[in-house]
C-alpha positions as CSV (number, residue, x, y, z in Angstrom):
1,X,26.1,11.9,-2.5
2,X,27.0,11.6,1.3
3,X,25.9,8.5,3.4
4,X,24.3,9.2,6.5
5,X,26.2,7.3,9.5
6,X,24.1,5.7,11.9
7,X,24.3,6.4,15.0
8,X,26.1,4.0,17.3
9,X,24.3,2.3,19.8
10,X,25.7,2.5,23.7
11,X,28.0,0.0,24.7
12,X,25.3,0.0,28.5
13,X,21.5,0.9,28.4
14,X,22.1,2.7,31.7
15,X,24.8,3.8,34.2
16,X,24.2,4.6,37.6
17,X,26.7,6.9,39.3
18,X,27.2,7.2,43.2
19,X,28.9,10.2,44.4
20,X,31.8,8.6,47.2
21,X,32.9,11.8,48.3
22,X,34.7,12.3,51.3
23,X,35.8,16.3,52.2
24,X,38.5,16.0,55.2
25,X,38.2,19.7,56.8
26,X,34.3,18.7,58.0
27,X,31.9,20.1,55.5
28,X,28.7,17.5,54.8
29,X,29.4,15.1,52.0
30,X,28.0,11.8,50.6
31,X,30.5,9.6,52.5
32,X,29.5,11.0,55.9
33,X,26.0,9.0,54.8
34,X,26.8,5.4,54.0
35,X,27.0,6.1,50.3
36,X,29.9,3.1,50.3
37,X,27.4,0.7,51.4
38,X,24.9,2.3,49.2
39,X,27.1,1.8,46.5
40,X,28.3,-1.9,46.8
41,X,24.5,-2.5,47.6
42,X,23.6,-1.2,44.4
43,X,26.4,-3.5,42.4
44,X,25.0,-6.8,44.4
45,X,21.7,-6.6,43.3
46,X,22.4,-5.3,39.6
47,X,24.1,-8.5,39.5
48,X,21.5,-10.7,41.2
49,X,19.4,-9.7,39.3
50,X,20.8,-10.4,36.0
51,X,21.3,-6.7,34.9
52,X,25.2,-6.4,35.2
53,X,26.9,-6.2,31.6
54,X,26.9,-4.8,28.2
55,X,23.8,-4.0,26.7
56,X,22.8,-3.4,30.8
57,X,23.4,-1.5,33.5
58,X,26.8,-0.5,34.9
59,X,26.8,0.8,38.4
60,X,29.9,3.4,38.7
61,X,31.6,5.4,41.8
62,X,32.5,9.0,41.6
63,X,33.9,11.8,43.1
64,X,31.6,14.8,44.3
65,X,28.7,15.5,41.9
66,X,27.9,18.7,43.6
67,X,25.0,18.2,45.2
68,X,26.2,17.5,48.6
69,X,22.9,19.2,50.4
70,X,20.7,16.5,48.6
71,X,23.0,13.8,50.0
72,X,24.0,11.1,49.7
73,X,23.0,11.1,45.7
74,X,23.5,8.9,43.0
75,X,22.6,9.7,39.3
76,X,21.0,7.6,36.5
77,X,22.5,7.6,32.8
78,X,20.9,8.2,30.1
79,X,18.0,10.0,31.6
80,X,19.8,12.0,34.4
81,X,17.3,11.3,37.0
82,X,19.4,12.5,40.5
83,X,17.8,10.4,43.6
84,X,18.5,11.3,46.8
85,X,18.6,7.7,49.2
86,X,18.5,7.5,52.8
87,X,18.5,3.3,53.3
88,X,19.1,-0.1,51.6
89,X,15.7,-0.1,50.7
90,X,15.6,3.0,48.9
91,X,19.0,1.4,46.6
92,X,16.6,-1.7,46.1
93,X,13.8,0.1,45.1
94,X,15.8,2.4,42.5
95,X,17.4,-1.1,41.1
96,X,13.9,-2.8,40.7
97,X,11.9,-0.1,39.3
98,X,14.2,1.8,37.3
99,X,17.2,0.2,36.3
100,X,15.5,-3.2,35.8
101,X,12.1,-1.7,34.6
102,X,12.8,1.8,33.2
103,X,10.2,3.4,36.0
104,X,12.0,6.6,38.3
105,X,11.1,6.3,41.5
106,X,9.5,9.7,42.0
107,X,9.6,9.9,45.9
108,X,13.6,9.4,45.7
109,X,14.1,12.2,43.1
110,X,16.5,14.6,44.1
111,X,14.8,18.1,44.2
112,X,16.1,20.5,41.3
113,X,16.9,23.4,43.2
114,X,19.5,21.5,45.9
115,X,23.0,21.6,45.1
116,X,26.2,22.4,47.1
């Protein structure tokens, strides 16, 4: 008789990824928008607020994510919720609500049909 093998858990309840992007020969990309800022934003208040760590949230940089018309965009791991941010505020409110309290922010959500 086989053993089933349990699944193994994830080694962070979430990960955030900003795209960084930068294209050189002019087209729009998430760099052009503050995304930097938006990024180490992001990491300060993950760790204010406790959240920064296994078992947590792990806030990540990328390269392009190909959805430079929605820009700047970050995406949110495990339930691939893209949100499109325009200001600090917006990066707050995505920290508090969902990556502290599991809630998307629906007015932030990226609309499906944007992409390169």
């Amino acid at each position: 008789m086989t053993q089933a093998i349990a699944p193994q858990s994830s080694y962070y309840e979430r990960h955030i990824f900003f795209c960084l992007n930068e294209r050189k020969n002019g087209e729009a990309c998430c760099a052009q928008y503050q995304a930097q800022e938006a990024f180490d934003r992001c990491k300060q208040q993950v760790k204010a607020a406790g959240l920064s760590g296994p078992g947590q949230v792990r806030v990540n940089k990328a390269g392009c994510l190909d959805r430079c018309a929605a820009g700047p965009v970050a995406v949110v791991y495990p339930e691939a919720v893209w949100y499109s941010f325009v200001d600090l505020q917006d990066i707050d409110e995505i920290v508090e609500s969902h990556l502290k309290n599991g809630k998307v922010v629906e007015r932030l959500v990226t609309p499906a049909h944007l992409g390169r």
